[in-house]
C-alpha positions in Angstrom: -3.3 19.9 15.1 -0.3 18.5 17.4 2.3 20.7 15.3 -0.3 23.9 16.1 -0.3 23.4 19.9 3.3 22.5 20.3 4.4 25.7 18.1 2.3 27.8 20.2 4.1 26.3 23.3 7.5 26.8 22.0 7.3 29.7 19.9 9.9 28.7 17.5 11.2 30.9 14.7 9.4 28.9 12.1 6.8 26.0 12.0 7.6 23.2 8.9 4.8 21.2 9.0 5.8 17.5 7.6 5.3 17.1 3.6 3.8 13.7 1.9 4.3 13.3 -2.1 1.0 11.0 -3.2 1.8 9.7 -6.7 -1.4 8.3 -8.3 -0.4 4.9 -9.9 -2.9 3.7 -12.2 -4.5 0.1 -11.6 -2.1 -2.7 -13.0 -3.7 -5.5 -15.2 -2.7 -9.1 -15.5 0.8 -9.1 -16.9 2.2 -6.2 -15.4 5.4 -7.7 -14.1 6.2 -9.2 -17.6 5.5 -5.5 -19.2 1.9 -6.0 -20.0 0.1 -2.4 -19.9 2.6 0.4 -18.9 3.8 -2.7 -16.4 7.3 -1.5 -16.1 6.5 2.0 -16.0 4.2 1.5 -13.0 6.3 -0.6 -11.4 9.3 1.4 -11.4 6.6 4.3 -10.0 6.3 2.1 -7.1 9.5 1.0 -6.8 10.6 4.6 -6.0 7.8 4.9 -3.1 8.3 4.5 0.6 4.8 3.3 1.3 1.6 1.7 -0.7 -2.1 3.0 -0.6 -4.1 0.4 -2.4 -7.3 2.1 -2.8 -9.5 -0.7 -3.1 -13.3 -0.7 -5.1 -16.2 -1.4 -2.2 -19.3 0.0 -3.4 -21.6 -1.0 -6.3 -22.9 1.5 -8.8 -24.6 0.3 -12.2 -23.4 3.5 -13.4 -19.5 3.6 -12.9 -18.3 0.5 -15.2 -15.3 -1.7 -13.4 -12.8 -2.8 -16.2 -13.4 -6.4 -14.4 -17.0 -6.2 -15.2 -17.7 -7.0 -11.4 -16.8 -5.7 -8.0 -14.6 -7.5 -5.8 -12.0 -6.4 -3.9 -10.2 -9.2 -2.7 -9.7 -10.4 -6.7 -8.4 -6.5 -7.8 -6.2 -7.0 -4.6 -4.7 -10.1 -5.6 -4.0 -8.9 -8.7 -1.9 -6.4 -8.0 -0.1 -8.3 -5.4 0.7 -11.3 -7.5 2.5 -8.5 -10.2 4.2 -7.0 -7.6 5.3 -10.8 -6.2 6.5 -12.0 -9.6 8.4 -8.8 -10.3 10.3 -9.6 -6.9 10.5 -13.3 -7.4 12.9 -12.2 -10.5 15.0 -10.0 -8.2 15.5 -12.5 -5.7 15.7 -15.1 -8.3 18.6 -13.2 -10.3 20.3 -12.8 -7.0 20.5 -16.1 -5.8 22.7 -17.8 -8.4 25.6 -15.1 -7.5 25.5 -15.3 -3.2 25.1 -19.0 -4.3 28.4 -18.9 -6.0 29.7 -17.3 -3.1 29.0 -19.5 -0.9 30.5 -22.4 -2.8 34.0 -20.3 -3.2 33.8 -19.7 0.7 35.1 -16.8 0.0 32.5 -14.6 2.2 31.2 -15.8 5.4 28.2 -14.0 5.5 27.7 -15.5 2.1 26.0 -18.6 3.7 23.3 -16.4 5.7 22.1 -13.9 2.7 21.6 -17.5 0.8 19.2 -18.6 3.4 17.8 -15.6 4.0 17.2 -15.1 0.0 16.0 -18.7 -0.5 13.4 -18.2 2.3 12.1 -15.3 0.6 11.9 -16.9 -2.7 9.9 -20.0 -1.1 7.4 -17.5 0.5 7.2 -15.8 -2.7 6.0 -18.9 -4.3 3.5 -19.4 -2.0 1.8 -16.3 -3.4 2.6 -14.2 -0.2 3.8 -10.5 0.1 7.9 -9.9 1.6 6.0 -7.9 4.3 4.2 -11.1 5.7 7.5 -12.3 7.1 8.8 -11.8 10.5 11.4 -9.9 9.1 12.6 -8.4 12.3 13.7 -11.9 13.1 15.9 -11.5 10.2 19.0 -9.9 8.9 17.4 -7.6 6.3 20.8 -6.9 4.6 20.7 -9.1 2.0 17.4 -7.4 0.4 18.8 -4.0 0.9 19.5 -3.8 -2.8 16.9 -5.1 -4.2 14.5 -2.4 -3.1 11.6 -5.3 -3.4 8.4 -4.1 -4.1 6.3 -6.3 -1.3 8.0 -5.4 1.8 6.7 -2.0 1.5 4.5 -1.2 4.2 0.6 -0.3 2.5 -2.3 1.2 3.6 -5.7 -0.3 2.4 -8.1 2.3 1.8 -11.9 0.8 1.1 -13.9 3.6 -1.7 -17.9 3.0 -0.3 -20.8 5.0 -1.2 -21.9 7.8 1.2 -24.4 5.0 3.1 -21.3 2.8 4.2 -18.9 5.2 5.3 -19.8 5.1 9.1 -20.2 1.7 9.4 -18.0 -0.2 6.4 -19.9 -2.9 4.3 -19.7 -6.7 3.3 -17.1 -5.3 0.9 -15.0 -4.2 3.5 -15.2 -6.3 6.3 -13.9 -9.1 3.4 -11.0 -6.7 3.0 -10.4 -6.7 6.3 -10.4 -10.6 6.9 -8.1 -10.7 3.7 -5.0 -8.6 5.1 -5.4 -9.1 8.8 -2.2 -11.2 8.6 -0.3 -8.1 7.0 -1.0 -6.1 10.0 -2.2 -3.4 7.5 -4.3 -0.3 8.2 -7.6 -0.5 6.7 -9.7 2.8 6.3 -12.9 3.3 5.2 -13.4 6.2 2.7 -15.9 7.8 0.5 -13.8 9.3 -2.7 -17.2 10.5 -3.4 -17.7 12.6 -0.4 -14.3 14.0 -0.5 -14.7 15.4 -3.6 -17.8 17.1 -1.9 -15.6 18.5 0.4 -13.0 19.9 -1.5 -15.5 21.8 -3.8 -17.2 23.3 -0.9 -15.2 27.2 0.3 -14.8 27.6 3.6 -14.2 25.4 6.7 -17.5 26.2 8.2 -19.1 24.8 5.2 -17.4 21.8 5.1 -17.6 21.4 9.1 -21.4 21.6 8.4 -21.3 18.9 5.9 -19.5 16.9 8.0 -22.0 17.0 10.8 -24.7 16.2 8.6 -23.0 12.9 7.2 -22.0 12.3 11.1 -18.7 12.5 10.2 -16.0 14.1 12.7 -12.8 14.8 10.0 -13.1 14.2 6.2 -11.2 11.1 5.2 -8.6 13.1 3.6 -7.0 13.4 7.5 -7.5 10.1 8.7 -5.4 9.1 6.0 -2.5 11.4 6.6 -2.3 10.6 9.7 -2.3 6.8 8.6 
């Protein structure tokens, strides 16, 4: 809407509104980072993103199977973040042994920092947190330029409910957001369900009408863009 009203203010020769690529990454299972599934396949997808959505399962349905055989978000969110922290624990880890030689040369001065800095990573990788948890502003970021680490990817959590949850959220999704508060991580509430109704439907009137029956303002397509 902003890009509308300021074109109509300026009248420039041509509009370009802003372009986002979504690759759909399927799920990774236990093992991933070791090359379990299509592991290294999906991780080099992600690798070559500038952001994570990690749409995340909060509705129950006897009728749509989960490959877990149960739904809980906060165990199919751990599971792809420990993959994606082992597969960067091995970068930092093959790393460290070469600043580390560095440093005992002398050769480098900055040698000494991008050790400590690497180290500390590799600690709070252990701990089973995500790169992003750090206060990495606080830090000089230039030894983990290269490594192009998976975790320190800024993500969007994006709860799937059913139709009756997507005003208001569920149990589902307020443990989601307890879980990632620390991340400072958007969390939106989406009905894949419902969107697909939109899509399907013609014209915008149509879908503005289905929108006012569900008491929805925008379909959750927009919120997330603008996310």
């Amino acid at each position: 809407e902003r890009i509308d009203k300021l074109a109509a203010l300026v009248s420039p020769e041509r509009t370009v509104p802003t372009q986002i690529e979504i690759v759909d990454i399927a799920g990774l299972v236990k093992g991933a980072s070791k090359g379990e599934g299509l592991g290294n396949q999906f991780l080099g997808t992600i690798r070559n993103t500038n952001a994570i959505i990690h749409v995340l399962r909060c509705f129950d349905d006897p009728n749509v199977i989960h490959v877990d055989g149960s739904v809980d978000p906060i165990r199919d969110k751990e599971i792809i973040d420990t993959e994606l922290q082992l597969k960067d624990l091995e970068s930092v880890e093959k790393k460290i042994p070469k600043v580390e030689k560095m440093v005992k040369t002398g050769g480098d001065k900055d040698a000494k920092r991008a050790y400590d800095i690497l180290t500390l990573v590799r600690d709070h990788l252990l701990s089973g947190q995500s790169v992003r948890s750090l206060d990495l502003d606080a830090l000089s970021q230039e030894p983990l330029e290269d490594l192009n680490l998976l975790t320190i990817k800024p993500v969007i959590y994006v709860c799937n409910v059913d139709e009756k949850s997507v005003l208001t959220g569920n149990d589902y999704v307020d443990k989601v957001k307890e879980n990632v508060k620390a991340e400072g991580a958007d969390v939106l509430i989406i009905s894949a369900e419902i969107e697909a109704d939109i899509a399907s439907l013609d014209s915008f009137e149509e879908r503005q009408m289905f929108l006012a029956d569900l008491g929805l303002d925008q379909p959750g397509v927009n919120k997330l863009i603008k996310s």
